[in-house]
N, CA, C and O atoms as CSV, one atom per row, in Angstrom:
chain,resi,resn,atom,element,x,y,z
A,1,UNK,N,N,-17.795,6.290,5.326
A,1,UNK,CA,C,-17.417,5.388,4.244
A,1,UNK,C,C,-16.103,4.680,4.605
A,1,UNK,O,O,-15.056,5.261,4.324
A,2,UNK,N,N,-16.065,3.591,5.147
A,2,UNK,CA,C,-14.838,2.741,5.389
A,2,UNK,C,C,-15.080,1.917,4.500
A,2,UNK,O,O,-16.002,1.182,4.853
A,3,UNK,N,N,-14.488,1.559,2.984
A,3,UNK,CA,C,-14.365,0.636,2.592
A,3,UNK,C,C,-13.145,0.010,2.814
A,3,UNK,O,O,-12.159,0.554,2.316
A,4,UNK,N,N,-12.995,-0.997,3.442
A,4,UNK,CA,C,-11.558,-1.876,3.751
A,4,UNK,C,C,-11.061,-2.318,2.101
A,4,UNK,O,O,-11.727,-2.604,1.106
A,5,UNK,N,N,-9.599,-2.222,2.339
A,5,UNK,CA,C,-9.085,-2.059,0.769
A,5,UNK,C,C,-8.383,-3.559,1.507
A,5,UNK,O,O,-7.867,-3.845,2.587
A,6,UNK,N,N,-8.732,-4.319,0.150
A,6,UNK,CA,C,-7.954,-6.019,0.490
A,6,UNK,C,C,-6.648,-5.798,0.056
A,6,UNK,O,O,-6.433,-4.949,-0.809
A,7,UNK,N,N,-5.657,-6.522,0.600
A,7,UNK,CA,C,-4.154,-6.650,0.175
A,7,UNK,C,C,-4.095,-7.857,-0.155
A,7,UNK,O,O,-4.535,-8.699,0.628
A,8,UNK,N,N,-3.466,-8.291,-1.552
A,8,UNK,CA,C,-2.697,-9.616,-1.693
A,8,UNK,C,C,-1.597,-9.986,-0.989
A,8,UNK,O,O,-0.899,-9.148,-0.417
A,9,UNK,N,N,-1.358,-11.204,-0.967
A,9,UNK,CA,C,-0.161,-12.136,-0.289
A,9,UNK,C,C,0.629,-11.540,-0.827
A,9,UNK,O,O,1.236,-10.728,-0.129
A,10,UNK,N,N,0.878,-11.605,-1.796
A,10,UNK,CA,C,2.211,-10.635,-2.297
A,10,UNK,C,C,2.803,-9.333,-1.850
A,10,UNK,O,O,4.001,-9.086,-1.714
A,11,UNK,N,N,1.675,-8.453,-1.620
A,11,UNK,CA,C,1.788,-7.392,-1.597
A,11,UNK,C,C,2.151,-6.664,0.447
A,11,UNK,O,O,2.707,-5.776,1.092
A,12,UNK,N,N,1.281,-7.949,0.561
A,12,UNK,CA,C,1.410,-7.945,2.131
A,12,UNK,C,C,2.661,-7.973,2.414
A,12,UNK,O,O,3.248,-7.290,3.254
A,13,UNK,N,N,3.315,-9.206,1.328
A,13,UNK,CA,C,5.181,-9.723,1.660
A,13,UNK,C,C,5.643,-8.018,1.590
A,13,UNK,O,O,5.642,-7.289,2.582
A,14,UNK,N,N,5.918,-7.705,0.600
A,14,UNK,CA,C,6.618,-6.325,0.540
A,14,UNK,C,C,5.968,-5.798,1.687
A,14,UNK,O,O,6.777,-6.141,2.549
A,15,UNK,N,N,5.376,-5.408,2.083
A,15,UNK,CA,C,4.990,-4.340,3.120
A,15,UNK,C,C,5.387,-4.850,4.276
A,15,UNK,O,O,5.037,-4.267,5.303
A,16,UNK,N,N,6.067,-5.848,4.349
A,16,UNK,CA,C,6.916,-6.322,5.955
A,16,UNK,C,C,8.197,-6.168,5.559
A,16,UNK,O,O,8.923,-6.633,6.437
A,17,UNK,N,N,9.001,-5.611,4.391
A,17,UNK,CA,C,10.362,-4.522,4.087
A,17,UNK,C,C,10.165,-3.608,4.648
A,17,UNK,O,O,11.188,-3.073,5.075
A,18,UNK,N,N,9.046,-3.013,4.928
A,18,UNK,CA,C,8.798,-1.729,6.009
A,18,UNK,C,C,9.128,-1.768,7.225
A,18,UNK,O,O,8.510,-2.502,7.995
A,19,UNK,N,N,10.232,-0.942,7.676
A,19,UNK,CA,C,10.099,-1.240,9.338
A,19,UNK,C,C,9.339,-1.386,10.430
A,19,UNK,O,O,9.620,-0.271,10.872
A,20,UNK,N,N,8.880,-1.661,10.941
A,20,UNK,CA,C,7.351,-1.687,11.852
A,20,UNK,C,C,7.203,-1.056,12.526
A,20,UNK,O,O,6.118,-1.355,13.025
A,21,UNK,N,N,7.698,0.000,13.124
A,21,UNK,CA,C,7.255,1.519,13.237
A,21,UNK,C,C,6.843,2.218,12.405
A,21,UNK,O,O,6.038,3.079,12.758
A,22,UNK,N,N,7.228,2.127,10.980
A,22,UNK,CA,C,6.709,2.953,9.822
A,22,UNK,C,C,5.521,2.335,9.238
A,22,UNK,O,O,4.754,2.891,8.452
A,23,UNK,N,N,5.431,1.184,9.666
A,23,UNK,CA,C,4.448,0.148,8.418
A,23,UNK,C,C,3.004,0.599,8.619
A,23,UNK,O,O,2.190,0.373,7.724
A,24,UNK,N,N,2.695,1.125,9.562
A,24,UNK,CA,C,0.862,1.587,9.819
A,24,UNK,C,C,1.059,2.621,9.090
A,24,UNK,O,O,0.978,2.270,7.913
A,25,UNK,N,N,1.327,3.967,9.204
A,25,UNK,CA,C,1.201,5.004,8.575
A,25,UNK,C,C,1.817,5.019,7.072
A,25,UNK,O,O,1.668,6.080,6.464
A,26,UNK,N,N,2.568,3.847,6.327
A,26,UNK,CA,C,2.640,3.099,5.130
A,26,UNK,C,C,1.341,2.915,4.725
A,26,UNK,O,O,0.793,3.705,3.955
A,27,UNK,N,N,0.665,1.705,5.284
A,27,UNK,CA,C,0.022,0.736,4.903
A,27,UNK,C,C,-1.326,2.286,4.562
A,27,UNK,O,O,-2.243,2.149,3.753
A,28,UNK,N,N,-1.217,2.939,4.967
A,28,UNK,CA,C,-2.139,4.319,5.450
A,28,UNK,C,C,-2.686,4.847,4.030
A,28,UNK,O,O,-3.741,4.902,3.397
A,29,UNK,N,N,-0.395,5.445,3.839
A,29,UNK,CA,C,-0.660,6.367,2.585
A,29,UNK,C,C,-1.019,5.120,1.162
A,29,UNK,O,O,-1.791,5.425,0.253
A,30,UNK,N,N,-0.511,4.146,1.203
A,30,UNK,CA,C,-0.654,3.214,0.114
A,30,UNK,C,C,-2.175,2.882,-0.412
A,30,UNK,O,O,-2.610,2.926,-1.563
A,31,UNK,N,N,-3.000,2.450,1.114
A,31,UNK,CA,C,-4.290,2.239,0.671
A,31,UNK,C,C,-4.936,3.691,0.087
A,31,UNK,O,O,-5.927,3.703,-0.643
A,32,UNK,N,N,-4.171,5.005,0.552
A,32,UNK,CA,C,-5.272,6.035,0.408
A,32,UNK,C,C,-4.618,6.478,-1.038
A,32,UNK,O,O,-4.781,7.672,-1.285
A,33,UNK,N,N,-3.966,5.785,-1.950
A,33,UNK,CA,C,-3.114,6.081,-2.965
A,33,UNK,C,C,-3.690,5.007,-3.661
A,33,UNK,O,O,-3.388,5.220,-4.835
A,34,UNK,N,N,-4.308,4.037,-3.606
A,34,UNK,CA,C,-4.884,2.769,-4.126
A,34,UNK,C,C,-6.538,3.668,-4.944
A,34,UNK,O,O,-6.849,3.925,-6.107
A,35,UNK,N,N,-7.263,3.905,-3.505
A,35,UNK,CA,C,-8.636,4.494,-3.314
A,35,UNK,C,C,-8.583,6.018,-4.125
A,35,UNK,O,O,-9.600,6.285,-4.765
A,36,UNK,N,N,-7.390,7.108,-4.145
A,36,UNK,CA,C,-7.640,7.660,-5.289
A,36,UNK,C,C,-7.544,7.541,-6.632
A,36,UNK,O,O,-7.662,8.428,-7.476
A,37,UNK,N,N,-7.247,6.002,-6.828
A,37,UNK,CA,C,-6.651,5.419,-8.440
A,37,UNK,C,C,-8.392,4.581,-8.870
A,37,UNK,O,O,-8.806,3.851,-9.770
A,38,UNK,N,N,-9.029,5.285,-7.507
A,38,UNK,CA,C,-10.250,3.993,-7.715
A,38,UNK,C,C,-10.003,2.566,-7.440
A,38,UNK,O,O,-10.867,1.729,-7.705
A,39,UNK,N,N,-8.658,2.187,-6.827
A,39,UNK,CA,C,-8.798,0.587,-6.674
A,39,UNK,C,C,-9.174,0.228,-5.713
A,39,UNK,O,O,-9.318,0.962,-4.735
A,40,UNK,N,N,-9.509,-1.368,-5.742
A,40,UNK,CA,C,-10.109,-2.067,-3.824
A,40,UNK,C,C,-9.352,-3.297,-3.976
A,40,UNK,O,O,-10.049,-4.309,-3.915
A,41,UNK,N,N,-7.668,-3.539,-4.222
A,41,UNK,CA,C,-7.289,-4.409,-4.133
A,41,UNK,C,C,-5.800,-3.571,-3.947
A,41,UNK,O,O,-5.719,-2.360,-4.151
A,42,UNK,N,N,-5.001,-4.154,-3.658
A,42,UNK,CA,C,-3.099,-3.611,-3.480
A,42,UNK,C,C,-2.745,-4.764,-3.699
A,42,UNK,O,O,-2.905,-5.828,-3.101
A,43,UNK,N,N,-2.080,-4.367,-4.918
A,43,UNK,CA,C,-1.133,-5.903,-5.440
A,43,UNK,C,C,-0.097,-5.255,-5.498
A,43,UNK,O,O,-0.069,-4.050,-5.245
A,44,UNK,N,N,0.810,-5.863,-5.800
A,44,UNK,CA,C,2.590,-5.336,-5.786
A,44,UNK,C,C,2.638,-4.536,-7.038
A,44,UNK,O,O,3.695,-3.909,-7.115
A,45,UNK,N,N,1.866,-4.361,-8.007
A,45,UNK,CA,C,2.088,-3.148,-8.958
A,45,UNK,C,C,1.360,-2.335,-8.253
A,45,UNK,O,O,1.390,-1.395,-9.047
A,46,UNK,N,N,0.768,-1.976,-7.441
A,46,UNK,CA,C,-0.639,-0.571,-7.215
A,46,UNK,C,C,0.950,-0.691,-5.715
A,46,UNK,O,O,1.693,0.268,-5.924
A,47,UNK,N,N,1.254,-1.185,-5.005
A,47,UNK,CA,C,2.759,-1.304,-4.149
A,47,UNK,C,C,3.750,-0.100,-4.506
A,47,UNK,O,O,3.827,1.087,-4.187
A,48,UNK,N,N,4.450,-0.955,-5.301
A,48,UNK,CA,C,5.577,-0.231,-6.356
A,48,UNK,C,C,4.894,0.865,-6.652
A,48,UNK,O,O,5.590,1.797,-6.247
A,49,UNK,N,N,4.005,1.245,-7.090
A,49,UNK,CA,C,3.756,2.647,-7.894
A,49,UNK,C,C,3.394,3.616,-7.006
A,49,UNK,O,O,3.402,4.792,-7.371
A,50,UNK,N,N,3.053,3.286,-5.808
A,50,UNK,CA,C,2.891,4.202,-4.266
A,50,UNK,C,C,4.039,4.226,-4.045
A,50,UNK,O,O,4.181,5.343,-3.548
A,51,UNK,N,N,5.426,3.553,-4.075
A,51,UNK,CA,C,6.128,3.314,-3.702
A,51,UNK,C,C,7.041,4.871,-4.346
A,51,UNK,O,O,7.400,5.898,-3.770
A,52,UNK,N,N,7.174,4.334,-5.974
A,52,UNK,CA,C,7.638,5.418,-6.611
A,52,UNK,C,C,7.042,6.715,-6.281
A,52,UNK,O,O,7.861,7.618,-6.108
A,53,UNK,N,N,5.671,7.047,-6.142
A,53,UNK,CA,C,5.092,8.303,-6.067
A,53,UNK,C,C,5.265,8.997,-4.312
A,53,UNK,O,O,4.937,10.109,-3.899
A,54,UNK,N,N,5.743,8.128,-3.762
A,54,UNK,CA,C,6.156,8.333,-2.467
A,54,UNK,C,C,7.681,8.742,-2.546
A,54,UNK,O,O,8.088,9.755,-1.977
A,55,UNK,N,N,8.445,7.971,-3.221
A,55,UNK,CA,C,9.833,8.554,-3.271
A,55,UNK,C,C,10.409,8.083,-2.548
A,55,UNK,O,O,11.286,8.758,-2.009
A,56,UNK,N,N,10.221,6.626,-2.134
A,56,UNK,CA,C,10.777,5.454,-1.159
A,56,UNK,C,C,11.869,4.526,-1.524
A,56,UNK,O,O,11.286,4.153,-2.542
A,57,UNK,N,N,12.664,4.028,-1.540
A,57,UNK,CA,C,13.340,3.583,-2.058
A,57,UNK,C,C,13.028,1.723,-2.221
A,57,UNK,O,O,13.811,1.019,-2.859
């Protein structure tokens, strides 16, 4: 089951604040934090709220 989880433009922007050594294994936990909320989209709120539940600043 690979469903590819789409990212908005928006959301893409924030995720290049990530350093790019960190940003794959980001982009990782976020989608797999999206997919247990049931979503198939990452917008900058489903972002932020991985963000908080990650404990990222």
């Amino acid at each position: 089951m690979s469903s590819a989880i789409e990212w908005t433009a928006e959301a893409e922007a924030c995720l290049k604040e990530i350093p790019f050594f960190v940003r794959p294994a980001a982009r990782k936990k976020i989608e797999k934090f999206a997919q247990e909320q049931g979503m198939s989209q990452i917008t900058v709120e489903v972002y932020q709220q991985a963000k908080q539940k990650f404990g990222s600043k």
